[in-house]
PDB file with SEQRES, HELIX, SHEET and CRYST1 records, atoms N, CA, C and O in Angstrom:
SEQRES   1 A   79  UNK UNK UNK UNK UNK UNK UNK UNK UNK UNK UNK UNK UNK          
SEQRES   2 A   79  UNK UNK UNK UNK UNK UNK UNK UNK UNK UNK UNK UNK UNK          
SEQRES   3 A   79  UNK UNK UNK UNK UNK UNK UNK UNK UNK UNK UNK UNK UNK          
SEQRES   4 A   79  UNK UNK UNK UNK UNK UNK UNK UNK UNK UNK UNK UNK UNK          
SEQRES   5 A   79  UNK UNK UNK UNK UNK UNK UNK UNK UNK UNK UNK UNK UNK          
SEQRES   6 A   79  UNK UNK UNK UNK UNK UNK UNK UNK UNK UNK UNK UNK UNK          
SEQRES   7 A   79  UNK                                                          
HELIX    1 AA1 UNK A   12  UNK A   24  1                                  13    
HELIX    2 AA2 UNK A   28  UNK A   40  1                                  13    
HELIX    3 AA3 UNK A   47  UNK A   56  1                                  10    
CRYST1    1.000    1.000    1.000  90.00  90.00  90.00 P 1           1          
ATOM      1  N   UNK A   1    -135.318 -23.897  83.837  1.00  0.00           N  
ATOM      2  CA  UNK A   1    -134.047 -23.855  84.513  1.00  0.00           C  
ATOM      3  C   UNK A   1    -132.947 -24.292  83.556  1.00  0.00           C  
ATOM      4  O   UNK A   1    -133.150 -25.095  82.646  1.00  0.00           O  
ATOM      5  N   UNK A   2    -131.494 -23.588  83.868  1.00  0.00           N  
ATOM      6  CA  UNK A   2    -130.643 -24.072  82.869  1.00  0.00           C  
ATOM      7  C   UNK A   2    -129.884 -25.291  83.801  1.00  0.00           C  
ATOM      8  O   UNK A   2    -129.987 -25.772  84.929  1.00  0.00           O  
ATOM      9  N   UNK A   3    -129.068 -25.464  82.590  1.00  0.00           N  
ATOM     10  CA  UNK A   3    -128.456 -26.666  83.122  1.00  0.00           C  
ATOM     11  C   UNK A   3    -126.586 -26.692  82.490  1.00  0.00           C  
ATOM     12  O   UNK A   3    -126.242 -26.255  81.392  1.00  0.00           O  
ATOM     13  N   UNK A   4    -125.637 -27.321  83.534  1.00  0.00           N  
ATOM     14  CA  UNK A   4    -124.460 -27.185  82.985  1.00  0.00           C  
ATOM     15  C   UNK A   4    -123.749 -28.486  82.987  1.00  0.00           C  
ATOM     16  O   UNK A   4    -123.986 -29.481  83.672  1.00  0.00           O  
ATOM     17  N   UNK A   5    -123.133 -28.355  82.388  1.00  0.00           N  
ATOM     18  CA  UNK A   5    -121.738 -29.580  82.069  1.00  0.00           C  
ATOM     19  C   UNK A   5    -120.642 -28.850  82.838  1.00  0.00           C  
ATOM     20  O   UNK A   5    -120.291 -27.671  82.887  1.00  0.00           O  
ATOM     21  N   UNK A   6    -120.149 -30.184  83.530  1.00  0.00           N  
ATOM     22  CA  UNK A   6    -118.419 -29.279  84.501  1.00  0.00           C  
ATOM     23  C   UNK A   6    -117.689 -30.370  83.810  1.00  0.00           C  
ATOM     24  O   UNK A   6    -117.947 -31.519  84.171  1.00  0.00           O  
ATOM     25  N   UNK A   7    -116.793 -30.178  82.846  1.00  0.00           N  
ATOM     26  CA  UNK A   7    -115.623 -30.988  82.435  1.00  0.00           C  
ATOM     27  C   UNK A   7    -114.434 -30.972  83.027  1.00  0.00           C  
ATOM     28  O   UNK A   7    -114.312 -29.910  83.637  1.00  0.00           O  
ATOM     29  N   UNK A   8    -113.684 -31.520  83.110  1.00  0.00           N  
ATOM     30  CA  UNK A   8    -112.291 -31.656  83.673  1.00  0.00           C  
ATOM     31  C   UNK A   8    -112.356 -31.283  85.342  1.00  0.00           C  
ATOM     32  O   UNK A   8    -111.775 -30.266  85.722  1.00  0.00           O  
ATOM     33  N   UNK A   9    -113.134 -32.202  86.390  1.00  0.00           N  
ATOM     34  CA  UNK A   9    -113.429 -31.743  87.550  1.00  0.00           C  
ATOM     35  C   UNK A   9    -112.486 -33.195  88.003  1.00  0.00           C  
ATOM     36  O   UNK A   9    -112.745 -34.362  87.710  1.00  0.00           O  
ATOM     37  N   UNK A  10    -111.321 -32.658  88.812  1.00  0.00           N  
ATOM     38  CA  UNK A  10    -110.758 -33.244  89.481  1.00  0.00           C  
ATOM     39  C   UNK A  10    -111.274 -34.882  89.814  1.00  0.00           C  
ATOM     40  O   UNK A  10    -112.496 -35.021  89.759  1.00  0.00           O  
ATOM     41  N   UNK A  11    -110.780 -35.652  90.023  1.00  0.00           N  
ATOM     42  CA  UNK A  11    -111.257 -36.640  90.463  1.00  0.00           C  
ATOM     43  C   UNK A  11    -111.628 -36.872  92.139  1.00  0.00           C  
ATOM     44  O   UNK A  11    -112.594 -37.406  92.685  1.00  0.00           O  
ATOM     45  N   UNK A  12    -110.429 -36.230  92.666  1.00  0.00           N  
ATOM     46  CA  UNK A  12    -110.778 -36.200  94.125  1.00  0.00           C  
ATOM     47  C   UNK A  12    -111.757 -35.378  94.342  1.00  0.00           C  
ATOM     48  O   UNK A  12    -112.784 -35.908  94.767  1.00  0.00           O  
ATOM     49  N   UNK A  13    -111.780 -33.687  94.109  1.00  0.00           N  
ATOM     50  CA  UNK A  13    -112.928 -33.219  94.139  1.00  0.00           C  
ATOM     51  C   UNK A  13    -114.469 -33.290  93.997  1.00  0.00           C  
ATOM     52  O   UNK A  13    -115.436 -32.708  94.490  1.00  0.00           O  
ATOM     53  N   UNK A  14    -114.241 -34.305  93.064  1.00  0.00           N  
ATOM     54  CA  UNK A  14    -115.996 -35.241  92.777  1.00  0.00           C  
ATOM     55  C   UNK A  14    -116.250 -35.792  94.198  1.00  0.00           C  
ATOM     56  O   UNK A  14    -117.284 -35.648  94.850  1.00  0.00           O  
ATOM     57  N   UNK A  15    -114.847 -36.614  94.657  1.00  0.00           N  
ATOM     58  CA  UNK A  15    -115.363 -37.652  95.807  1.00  0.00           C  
ATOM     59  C   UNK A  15    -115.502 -36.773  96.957  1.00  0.00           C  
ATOM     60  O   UNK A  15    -116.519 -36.831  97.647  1.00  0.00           O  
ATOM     61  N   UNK A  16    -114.449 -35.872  97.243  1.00  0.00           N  
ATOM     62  CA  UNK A  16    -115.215 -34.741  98.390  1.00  0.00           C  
ATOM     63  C   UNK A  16    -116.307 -34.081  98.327  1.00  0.00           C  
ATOM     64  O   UNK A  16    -116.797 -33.547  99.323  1.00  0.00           O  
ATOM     65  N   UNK A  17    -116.908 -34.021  96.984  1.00  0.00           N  
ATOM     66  CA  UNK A  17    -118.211 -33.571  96.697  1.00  0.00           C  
ATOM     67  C   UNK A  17    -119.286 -34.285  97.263  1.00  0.00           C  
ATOM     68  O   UNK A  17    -120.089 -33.787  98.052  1.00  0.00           O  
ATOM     69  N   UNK A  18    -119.309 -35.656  96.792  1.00  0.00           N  
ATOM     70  CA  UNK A  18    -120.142 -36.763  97.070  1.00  0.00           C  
ATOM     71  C   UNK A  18    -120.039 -37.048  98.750  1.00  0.00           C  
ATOM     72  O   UNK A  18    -121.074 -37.259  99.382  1.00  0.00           O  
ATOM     73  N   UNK A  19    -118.818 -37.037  99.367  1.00  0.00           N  
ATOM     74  CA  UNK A  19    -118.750 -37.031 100.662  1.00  0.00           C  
ATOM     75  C   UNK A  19    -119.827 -35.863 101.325  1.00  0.00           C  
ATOM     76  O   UNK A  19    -120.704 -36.108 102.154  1.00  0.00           O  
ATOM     77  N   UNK A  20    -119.634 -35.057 100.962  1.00  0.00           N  
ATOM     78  CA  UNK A  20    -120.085 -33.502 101.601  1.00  0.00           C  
ATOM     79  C   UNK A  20    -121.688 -33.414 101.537  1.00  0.00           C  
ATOM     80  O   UNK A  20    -122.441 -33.015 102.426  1.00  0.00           O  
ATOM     81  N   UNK A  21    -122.039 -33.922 100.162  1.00  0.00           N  
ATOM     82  CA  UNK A  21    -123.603 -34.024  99.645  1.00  0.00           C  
ATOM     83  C   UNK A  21    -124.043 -35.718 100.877  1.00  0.00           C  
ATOM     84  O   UNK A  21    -124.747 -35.444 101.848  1.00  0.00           O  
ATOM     85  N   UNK A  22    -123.729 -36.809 100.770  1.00  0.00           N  
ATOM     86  CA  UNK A  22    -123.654 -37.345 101.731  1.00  0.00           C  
ATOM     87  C   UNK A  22    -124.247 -36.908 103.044  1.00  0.00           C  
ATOM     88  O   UNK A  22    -125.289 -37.289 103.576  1.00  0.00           O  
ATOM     89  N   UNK A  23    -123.051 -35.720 103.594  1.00  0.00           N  
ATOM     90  CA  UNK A  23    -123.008 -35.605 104.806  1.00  0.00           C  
ATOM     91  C   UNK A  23    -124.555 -34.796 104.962  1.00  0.00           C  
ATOM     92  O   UNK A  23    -125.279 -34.980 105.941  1.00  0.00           O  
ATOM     93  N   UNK A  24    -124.980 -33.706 103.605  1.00  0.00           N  
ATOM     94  CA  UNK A  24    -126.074 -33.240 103.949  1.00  0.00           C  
ATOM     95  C   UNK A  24    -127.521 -34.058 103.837  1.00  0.00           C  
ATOM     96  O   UNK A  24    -128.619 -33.681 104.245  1.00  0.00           O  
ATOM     97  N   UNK A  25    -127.220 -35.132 103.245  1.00  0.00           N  
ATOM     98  CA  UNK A  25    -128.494 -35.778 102.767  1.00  0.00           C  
ATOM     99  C   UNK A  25    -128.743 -35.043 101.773  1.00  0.00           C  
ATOM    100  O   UNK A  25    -129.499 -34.120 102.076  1.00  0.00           O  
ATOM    101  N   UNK A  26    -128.400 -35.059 100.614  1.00  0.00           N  
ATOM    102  CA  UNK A  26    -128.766 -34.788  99.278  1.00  0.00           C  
ATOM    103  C   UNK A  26    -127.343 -35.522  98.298  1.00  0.00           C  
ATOM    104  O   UNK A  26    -126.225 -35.952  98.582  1.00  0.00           O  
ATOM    105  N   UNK A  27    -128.213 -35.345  96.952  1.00  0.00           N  
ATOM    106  CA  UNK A  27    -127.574 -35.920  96.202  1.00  0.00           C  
ATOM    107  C   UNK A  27    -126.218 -34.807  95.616  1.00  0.00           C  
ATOM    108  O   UNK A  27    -126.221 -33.620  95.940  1.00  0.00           O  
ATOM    109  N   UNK A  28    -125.124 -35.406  94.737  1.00  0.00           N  
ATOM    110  CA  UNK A  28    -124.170 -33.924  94.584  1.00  0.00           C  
ATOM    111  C   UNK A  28    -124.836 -33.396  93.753  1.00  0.00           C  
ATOM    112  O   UNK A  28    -124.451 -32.231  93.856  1.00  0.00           O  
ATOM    113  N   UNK A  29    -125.833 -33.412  92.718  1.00  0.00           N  
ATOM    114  CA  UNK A  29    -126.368 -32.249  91.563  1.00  0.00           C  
ATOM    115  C   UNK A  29    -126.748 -31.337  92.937  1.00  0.00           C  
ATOM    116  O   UNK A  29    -126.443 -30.154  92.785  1.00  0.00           O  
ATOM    117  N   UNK A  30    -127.374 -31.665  94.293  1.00  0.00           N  
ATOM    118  CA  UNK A  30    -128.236 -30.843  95.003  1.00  0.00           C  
ATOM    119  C   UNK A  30    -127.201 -29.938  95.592  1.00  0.00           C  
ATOM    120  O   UNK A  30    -127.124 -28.710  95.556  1.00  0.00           O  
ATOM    121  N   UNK A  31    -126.312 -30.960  96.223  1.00  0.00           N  
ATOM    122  CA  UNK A  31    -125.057 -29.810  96.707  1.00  0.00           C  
ATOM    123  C   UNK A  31    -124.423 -29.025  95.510  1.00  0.00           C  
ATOM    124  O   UNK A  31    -124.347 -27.828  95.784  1.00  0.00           O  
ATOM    125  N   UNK A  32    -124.096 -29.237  94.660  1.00  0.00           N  
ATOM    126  CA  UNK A  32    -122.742 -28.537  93.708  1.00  0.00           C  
ATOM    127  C   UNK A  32    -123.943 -27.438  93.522  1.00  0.00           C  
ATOM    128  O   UNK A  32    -123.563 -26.302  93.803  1.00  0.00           O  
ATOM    129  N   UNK A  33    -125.226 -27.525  93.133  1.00  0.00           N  
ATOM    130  CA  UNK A  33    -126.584 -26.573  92.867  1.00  0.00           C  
ATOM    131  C   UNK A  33    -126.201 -25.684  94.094  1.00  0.00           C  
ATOM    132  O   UNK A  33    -125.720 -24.580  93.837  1.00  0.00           O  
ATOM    133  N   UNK A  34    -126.372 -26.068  95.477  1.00  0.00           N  
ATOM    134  CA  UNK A  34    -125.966 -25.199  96.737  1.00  0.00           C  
ATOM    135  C   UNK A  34    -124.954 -24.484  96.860  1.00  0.00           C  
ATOM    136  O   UNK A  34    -124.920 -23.294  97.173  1.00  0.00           O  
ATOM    137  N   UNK A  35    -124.098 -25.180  96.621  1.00  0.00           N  
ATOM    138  CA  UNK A  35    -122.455 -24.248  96.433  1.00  0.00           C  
ATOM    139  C   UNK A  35    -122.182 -23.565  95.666  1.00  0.00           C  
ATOM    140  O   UNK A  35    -121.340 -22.707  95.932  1.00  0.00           O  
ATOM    141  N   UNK A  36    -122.732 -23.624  94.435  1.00  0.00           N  
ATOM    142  CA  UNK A  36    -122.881 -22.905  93.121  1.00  0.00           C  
ATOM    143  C   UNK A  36    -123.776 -21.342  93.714  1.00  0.00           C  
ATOM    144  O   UNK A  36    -123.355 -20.195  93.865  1.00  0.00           O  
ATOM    145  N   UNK A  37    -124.814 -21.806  93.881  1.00  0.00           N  
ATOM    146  CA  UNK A  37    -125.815 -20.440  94.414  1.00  0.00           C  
ATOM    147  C   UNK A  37    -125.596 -19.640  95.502  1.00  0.00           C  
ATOM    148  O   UNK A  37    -126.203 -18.625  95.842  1.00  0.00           O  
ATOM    149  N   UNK A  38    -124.391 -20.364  96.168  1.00  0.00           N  
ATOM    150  CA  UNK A  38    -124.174 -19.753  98.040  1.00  0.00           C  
ATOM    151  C   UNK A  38    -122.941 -18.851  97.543  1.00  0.00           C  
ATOM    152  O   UNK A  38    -122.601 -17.925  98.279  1.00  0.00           O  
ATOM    153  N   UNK A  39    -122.248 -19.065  96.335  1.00  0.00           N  
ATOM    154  CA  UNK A  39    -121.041 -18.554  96.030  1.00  0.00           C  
ATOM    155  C   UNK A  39    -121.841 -17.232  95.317  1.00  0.00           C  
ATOM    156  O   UNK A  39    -121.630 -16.113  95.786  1.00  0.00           O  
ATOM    157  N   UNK A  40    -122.569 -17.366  94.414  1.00  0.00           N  
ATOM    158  CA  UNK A  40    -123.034 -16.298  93.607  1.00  0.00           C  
ATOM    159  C   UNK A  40    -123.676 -15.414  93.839  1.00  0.00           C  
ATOM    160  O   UNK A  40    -123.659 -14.429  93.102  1.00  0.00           O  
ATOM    161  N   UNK A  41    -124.611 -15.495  95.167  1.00  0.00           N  
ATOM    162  CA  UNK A  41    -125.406 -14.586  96.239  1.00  0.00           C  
ATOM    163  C   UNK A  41    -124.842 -13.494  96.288  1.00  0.00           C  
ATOM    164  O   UNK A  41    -123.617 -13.620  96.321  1.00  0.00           O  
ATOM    165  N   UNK A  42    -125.443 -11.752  96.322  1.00  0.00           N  
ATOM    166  CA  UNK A  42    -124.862 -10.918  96.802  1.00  0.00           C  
ATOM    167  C   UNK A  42    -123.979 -11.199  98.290  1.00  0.00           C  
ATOM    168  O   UNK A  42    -124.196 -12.020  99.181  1.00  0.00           O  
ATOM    169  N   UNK A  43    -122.768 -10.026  98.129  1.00  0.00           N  
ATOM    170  CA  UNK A  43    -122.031 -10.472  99.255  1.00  0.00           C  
ATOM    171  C   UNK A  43    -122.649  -9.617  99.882  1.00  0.00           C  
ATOM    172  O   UNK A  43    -122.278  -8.483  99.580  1.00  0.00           O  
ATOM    173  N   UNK A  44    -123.815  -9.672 100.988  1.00  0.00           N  
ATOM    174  CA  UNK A  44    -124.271  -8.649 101.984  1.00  0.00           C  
ATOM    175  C   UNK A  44    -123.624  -8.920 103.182  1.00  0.00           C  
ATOM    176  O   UNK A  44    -123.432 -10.103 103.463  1.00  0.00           O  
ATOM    177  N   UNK A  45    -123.275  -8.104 103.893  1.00  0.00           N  
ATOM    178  CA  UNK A  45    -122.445  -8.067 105.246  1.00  0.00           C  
ATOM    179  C   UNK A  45    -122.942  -9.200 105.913  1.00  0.00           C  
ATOM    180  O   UNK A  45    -124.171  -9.134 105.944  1.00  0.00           O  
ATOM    181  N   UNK A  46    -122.497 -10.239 106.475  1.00  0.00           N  
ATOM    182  CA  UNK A  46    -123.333 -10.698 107.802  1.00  0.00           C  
ATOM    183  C   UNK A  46    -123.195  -9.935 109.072  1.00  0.00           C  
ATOM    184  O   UNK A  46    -122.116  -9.482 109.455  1.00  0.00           O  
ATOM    185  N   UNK A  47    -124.073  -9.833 109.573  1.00  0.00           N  
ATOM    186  CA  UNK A  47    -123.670  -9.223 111.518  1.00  0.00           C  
ATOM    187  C   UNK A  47    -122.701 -10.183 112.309  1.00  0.00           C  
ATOM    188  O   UNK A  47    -121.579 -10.063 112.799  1.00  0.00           O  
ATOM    189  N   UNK A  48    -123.669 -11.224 112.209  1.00  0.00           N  
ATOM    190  CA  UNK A  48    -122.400 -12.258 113.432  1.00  0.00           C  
ATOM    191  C   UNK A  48    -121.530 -12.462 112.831  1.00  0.00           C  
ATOM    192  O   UNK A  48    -120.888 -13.248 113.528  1.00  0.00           O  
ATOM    193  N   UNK A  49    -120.982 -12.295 111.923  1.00  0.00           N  
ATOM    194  CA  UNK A  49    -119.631 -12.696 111.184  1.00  0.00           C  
ATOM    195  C   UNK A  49    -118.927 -11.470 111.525  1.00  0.00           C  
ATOM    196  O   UNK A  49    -117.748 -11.503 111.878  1.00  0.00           O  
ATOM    197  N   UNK A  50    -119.662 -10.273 111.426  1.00  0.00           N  
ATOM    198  CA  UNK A  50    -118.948  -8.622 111.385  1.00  0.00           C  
ATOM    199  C   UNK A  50    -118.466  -8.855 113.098  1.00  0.00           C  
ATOM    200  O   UNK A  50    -117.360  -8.515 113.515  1.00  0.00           O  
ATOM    201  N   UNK A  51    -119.323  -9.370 113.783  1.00  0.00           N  
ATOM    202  CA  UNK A  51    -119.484  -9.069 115.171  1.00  0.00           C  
ATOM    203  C   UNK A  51    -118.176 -10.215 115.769  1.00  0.00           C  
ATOM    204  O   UNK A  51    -117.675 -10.039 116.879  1.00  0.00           O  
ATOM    205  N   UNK A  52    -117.719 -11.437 114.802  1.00  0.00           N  
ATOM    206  CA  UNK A  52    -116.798 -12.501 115.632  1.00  0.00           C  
ATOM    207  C   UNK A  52    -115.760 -11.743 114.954  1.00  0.00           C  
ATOM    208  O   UNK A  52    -114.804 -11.527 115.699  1.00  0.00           O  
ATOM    209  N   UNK A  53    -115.651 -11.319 113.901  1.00  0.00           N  
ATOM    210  CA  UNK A  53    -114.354 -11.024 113.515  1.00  0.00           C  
ATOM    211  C   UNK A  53    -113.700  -9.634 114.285  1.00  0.00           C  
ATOM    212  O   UNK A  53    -112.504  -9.382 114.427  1.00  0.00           O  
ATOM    213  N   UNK A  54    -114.787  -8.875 114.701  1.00  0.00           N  
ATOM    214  CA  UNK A  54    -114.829  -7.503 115.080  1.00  0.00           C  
ATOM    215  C   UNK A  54    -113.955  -8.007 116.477  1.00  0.00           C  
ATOM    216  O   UNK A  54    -112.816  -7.567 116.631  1.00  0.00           O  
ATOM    217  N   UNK A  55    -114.551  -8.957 117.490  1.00  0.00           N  
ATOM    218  CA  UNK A  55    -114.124  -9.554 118.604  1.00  0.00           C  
ATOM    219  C   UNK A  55    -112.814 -10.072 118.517  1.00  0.00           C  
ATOM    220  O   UNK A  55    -111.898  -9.837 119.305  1.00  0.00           O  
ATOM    221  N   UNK A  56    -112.776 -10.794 117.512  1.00  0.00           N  
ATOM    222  CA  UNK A  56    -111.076 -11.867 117.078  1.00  0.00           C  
ATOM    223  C   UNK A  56    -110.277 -10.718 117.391  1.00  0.00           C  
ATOM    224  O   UNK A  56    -109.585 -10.745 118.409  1.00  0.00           O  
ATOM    225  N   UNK A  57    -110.289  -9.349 116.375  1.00  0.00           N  
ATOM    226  CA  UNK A  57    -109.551  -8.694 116.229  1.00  0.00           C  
ATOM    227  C   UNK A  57    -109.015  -7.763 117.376  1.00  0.00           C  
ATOM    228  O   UNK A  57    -107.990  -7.084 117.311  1.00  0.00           O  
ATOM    229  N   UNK A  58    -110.080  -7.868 118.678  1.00  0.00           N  
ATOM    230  CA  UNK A  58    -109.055  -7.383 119.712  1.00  0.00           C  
ATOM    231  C   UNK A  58    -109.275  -8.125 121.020  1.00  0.00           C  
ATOM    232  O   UNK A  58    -109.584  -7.800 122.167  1.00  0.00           O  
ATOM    233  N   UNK A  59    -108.950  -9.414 120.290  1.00  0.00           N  
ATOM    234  CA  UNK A  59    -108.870 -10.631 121.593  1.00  0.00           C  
ATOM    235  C   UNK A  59    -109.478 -11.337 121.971  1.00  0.00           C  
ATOM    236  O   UNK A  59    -109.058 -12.263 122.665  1.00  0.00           O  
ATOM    237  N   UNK A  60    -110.779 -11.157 121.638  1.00  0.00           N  
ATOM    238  CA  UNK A  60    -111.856 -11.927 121.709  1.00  0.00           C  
ATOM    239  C   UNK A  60    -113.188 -10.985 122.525  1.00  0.00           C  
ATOM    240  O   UNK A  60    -113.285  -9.767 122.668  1.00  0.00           O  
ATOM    241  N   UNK A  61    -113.866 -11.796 122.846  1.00  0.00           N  
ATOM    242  CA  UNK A  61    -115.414 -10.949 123.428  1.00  0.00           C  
ATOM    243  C   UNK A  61    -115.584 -10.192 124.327  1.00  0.00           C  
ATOM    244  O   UNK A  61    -116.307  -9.201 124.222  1.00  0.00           O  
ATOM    245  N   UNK A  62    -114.649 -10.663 125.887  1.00  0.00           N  
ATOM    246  CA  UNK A  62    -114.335 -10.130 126.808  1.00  0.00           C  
ATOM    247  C   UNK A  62    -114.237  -8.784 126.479  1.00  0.00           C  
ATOM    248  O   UNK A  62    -115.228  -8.088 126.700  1.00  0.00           O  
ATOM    249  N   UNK A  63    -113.128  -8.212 125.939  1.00  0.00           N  
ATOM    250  CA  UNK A  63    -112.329  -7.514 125.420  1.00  0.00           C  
ATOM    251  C   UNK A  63    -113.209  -6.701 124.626  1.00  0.00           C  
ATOM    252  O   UNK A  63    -112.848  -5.524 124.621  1.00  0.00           O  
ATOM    253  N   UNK A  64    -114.098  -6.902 124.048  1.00  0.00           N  
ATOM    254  CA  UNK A  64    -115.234  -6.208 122.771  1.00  0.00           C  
ATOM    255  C   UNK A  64    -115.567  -4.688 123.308  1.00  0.00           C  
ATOM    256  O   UNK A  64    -116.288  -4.624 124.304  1.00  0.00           O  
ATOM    257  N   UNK A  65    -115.157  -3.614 122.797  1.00  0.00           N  
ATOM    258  CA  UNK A  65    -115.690  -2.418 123.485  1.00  0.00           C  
ATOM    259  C   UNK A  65    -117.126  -1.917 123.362  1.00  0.00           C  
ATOM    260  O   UNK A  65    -117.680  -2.068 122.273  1.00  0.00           O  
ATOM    261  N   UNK A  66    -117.616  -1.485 124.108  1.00  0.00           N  
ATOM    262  CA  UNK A  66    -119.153  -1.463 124.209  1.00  0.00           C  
ATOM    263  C   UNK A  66    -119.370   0.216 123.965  1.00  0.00           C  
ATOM    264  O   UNK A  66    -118.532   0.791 124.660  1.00  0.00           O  
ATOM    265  N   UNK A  67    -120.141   1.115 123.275  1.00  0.00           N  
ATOM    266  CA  UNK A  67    -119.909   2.052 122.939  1.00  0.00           C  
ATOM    267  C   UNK A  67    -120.809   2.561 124.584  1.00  0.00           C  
ATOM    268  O   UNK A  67    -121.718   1.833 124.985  1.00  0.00           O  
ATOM    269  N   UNK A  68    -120.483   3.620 125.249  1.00  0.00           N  
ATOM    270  CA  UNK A  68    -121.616   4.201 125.837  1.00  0.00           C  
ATOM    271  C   UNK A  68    -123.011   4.624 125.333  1.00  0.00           C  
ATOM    272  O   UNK A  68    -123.100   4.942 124.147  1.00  0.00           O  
ATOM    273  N   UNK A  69    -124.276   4.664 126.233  1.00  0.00           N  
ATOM    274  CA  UNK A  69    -125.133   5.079 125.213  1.00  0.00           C  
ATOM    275  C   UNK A  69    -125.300   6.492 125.845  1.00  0.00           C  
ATOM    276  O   UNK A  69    -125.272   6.734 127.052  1.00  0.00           O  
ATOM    277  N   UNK A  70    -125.477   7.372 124.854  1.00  0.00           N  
ATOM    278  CA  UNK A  70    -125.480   8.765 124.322  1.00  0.00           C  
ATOM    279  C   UNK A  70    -127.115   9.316 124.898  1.00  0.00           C  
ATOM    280  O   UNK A  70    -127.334  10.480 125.230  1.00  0.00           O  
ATOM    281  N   UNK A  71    -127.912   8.464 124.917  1.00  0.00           N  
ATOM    282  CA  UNK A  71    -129.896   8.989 124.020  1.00  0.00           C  
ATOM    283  C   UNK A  71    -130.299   8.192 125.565  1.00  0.00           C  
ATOM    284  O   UNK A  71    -129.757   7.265 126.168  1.00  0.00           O  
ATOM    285  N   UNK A  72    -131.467   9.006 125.849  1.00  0.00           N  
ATOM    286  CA  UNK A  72    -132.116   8.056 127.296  1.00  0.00           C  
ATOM    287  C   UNK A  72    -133.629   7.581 126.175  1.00  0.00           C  
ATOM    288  O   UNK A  72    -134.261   8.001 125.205  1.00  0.00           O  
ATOM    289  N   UNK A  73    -133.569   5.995 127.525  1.00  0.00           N  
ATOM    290  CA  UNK A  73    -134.318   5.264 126.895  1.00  0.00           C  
ATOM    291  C   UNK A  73    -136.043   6.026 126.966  1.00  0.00           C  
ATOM    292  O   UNK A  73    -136.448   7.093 127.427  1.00  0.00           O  
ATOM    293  N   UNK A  74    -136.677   4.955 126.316  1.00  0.00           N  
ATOM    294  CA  UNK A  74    -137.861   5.711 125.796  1.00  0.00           C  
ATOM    295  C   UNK A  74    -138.916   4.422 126.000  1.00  0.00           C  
ATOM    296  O   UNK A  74    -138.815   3.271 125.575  1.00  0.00           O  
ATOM    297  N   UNK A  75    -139.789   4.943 126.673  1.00  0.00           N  
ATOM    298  CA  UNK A  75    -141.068   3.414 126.064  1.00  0.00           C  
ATOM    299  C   UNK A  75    -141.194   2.955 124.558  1.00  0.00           C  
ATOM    300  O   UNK A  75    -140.298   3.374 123.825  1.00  0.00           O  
ATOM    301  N   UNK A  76    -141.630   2.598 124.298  1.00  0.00           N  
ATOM    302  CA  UNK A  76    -142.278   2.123 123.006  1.00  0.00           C  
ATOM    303  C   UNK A  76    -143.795   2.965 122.864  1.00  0.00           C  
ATOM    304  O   UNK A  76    -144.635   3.075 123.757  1.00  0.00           O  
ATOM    305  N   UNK A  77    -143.867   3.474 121.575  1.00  0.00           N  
ATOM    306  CA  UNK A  77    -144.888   3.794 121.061  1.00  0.00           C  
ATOM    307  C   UNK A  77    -145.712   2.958 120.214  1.00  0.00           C  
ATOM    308  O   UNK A  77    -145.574   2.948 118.991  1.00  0.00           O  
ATOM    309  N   UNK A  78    -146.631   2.202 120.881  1.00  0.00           N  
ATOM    310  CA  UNK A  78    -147.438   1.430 119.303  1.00  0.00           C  
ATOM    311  C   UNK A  78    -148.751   1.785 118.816  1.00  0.00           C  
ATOM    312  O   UNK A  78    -149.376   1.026 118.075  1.00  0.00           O  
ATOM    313  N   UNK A  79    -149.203   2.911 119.199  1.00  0.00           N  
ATOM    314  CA  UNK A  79    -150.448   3.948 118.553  1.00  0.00           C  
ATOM    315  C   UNK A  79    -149.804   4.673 116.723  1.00  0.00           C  
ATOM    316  O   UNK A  79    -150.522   5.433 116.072  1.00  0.00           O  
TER     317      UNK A  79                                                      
END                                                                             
């Protein structure tokens, strides 16, 4: 595994770091390691994120349009 040096890291930012790692129960190498890897992850769509923002955007859930369905349902085949 590699390993890095962060120079010139804010001073407050360390302590919100340490707060945050804290809050998860880990140490900050474990968090800044987490935040580091959660940032660099492909950006793949999330659903529930697609699905709250999809809602926000016309008012909330109530409001969510539901497409009709088109296809009649079918049993399941498991042969």
């Amino acid at each position: 595994m590699a390993s890095i040096v962060i120079r010139n890291l804010d001073e407050g930012t360390k302590k919100l770091l340490a707060l945050q790692a804290k809050r998860h129960g880990r140490s900050m190498e474990a968090e800044a390691r987490e935040l580091i890897e959660a940032g660099t992850r492909s950006h793949v769509p999330n659903v529930g994120l697609a699905l709250l923002q999809a809602a926000q955007s016309v008012g909330g859930f109530d409001d969510l349009p539901i497409p009709a369905r088109e296809d009649v349902a079918r049993a399941a085949d498991f042969e």
